[in-house]
N, C-alpha and C positions, 0 to 999 in steps of 0.2 A: 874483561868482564863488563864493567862501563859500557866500551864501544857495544858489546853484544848488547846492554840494555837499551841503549839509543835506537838499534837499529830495530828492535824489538817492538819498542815504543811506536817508531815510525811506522811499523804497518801496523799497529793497534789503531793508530792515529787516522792511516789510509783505509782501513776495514772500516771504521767508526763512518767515515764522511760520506764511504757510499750505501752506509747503511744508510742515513740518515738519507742522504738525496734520494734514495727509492723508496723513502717513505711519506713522500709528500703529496697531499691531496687534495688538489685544486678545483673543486665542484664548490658552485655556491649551493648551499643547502637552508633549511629553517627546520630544526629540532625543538620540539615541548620535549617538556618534564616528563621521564618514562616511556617517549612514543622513538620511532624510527627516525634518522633522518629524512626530509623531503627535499628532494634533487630542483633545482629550480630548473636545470638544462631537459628532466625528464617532465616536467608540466605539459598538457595538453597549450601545441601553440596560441589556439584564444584563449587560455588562461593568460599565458605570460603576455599576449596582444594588452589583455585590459590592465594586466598590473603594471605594463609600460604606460599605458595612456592615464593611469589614473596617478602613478607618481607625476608625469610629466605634470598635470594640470594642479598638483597639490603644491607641486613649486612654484610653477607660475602664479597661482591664486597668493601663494606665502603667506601673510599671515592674516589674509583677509577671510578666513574662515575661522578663526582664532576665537573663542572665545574666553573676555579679560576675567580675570579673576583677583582681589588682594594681593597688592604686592607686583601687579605687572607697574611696569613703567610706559607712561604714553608722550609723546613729543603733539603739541597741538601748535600749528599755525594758521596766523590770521591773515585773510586776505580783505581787502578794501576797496570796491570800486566806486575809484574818485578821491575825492580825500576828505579826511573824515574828520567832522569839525562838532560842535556843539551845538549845531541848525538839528544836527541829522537825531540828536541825543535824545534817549527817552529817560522818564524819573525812574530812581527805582530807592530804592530804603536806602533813608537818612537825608538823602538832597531837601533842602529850606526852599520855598518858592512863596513869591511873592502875589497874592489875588487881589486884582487891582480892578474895580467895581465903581465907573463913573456915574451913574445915576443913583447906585444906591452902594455911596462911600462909607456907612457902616456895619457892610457887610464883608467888608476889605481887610483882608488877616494876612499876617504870616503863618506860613504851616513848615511841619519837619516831614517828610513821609516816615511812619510809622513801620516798625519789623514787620507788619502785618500789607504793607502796602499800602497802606490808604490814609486818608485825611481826614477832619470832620467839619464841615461845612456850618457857619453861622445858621442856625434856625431850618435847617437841611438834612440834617443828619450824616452818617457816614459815606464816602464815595472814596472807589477803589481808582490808583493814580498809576499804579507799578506799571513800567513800560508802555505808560502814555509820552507823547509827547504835547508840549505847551501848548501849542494851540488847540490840540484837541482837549485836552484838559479846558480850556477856556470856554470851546463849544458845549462842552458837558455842565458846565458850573451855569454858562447861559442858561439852559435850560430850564436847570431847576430853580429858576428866579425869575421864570414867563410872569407869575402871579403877580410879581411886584410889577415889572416893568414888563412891558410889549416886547421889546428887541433888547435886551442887557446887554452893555458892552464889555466884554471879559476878557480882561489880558493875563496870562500867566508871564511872572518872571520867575528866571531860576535863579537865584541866589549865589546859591553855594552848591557844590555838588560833595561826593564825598571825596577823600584823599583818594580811594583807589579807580574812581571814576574818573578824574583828571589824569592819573597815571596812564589808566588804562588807554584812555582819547589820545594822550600825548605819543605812547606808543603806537598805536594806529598811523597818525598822524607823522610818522616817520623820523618825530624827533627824539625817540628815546632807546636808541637802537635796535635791534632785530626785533620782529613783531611772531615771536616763538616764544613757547615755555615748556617744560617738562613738568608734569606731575604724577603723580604715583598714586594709584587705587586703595583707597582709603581699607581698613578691615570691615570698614561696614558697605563696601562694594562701590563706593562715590568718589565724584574726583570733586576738589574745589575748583573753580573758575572766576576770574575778573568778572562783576557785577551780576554773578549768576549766585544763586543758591546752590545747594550742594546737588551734585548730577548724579544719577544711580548708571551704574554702568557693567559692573558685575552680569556676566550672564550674556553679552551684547557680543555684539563682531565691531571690527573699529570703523567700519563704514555705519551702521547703523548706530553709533555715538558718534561722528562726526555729524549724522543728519539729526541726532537731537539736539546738539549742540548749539546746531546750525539753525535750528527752531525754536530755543530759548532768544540767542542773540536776534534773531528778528523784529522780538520786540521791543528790545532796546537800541540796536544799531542797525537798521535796516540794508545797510551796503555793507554789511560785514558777513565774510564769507570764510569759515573756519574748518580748516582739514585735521584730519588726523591721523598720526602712525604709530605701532606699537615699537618703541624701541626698548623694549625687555623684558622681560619676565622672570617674575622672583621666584625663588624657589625650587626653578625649574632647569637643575642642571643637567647637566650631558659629560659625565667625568672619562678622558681620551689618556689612555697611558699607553706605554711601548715603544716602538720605535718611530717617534713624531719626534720635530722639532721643539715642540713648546706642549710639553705633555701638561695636563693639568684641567678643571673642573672648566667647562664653558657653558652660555647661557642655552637652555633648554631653548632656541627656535622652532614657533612652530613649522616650519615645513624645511628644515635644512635635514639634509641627506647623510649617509655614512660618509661619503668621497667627502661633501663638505665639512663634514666636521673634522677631517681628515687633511683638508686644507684649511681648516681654521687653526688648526694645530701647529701651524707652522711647514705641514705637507710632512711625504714619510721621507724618514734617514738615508742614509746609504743600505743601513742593513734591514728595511722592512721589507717583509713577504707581503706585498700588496694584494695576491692573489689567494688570502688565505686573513682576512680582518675578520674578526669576530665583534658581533654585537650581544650583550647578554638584556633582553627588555622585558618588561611584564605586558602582557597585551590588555585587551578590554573586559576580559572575564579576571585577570589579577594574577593569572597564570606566567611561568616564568617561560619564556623561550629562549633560544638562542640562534643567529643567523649567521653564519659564514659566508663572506660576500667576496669574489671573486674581481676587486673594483679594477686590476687588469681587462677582462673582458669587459668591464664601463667604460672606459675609456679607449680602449683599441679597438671592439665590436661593435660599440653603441648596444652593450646587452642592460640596458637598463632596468630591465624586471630583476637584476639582480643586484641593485641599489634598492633603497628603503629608506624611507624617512624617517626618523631616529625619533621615538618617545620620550617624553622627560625622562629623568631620574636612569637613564641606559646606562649603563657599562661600555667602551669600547676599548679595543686592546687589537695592535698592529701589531703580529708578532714577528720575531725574526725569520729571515729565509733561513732554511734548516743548514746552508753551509754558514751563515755567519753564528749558528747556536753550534754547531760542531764544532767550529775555531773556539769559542770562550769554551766550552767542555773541557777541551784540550788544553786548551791554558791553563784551567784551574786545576786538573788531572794532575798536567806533566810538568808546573810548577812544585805540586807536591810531589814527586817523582822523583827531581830532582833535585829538591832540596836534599829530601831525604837520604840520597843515593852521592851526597856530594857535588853533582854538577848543577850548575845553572845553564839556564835554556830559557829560550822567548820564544811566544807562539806568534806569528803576523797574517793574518787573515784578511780579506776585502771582500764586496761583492763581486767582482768578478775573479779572483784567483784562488786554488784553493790553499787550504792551510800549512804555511811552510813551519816547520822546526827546526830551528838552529841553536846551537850551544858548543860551548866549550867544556871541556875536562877542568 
């Protein structure tokens, strides 16, 4: 009675597997909420022409179309042509500087620059100093002292600069190791910066804060030349379960792909159905869709129109080839089977063979 159930079992086992492999449906498609599937291989071929050219050129671009928001992360590097000393240095809030006034030595002060930028001149009134440098600061102070004297000789010295003004020179200047920093976008849309006020950045692409960046520091360090990359963005995950190496929540990229996230994951197992990834995304109207990406044919076709660049906050799920979900079915089935029945049995399945059942009485 036994052996008859064994043998029983085994073509339940074998019915089961080829139902399963002739149920499988390898079209990449894109479904909304209550509509039809739409066939990506049935598109009108200039359709799939531009949605191949226009992923192509979204990755290329990566995340230079990106606009930063709270909470992204940016890597900034300084570059220097020449080397960058204290000649080149402009004042800005807090540097002490000395105004040295040979013809008319009682008009000769120490000053602080003030939060505001500026200084107040004996018998002159206020003048603005931020992102000057000394000599031109000297030229300016001449000026406004024509009345006493013909030609005033004006020297500015700097004194003291601030703590992180001397940091900041010292790193340029190559002695304070790598001349990079990471900061992260404030809630109110700003990043801090070495001798910068606070930079508004929210709203921007990283190339257009690298050039404001890059036009703040002009007027403090004239040879300083400052890039920028996004490296992250908060809040913006991309959560990859199933059959991947290293399942688990990764950083929303702006222009990384399904395949990519897919190789970000550690790439698929033995038992992923590559030909059958599902993404679940909300598009720009708030709408839920879902896309079925065929990344077999990305990868052996070049059918690119059937990759997609992956929105924050997706869903993805590589599920199994339907012979490695028929072997665990069967495992779990015809473990209880025969527990119950007395015998024990092991189910052994791979991606390429199909499911064997062996046991003893």
């Amino acid at each position: 009675m036994k052996r008859r159930s064994v043998t029983l079992a085994r073509a339940m086992a074998t019915a089961c597997v080829l139902q399963l492999l002739g149920c499988s449906d390898q079209r990449s498609y894109d479904l909304s909420q209550g509509g039809e599937p739409s066939y990506i291989d049935a598109a009108d071929p200039l359709v799939r022409a531009n949605a191949t050219s226009a992923l192509s050129q979204a990755v290329l671009r990566g995340t230079r179309s990106w606009r930063l928001q709270p909470g992204d992360t940016l890597e900034v590097n300084y570059f220097v042509s020449g080397r960058a000393t204290m000649r080149d240095y402009r004042l800005g809030v807090g540097d002490q500087i000395d105004v040295v006034m040979l013809e008319l030595p009682q008009f000769s002060r120490s000053h602080t620059v003030r939060p505001d930028g500026r200084i107040t001149l004996v018998g002159r009134g206020e003048i603005s100093v931020d992102g000057l440098q000394p000599t031109a600061l000297a030229r300016i102070i001449a000026d406004r002292y024509r009345d006493e004297v013909a030609n005033p000789q004006v020297t500015v010295h700097v004194m003291r600069v601030t703590e992180e003004a001397e940091r900041f020179t010292t790193m340029l200047s190559g002695q304070g190791g790598q001349r990079q920093q990471t900061v992260t976008v404030g809630p109110d849309g700003t990043i801090g910066l070495p001798l910068l006020r606070s930079v508004t950045v929210s709203g921007l692409t990283v190339d257009e804060v690298s050039d404001r960046i890059a036009s703040a520091y002009q007027r403090r360090i004239p040879n300083l030349q400052p890039t920028v990359r996004l490296s992250g963005t908060a809040g913006q995950l991309v959560f990859v379960f199933g059959e991947v190496n290293r399942p688990g929540p990764q950083p929303g990229a702006p222009a990384r792909t399904i395949l990519q996230h897919v190789a970000a994951g550690g790439g698929p197992n033995e038992f992923a159905a590559m030909d059958q990834v599902r993404l679940l995304y909300w598009d720009q109207a708030g709408q839920p869709r879902i896309r079925v990406a065929n990344l077999e044919n990305v990868l052996e076709r070049l059918a690119i129109d059937e990759d997609m660049v992956v929105p924050p906050g997706a869903v993805l799920y590589v599920p199994p080839t339907q012979l490695a979900r028929a072997g665990r079915i069967m495992d779990q089935v015809f473990r209880r089977l025969f527990l119950y029945s007395g015998t024990t049995a092991g189910i052994y399945y791979s991606s390429s063979l199909p499911p064997v059942l062996g046991g003893t009485r």
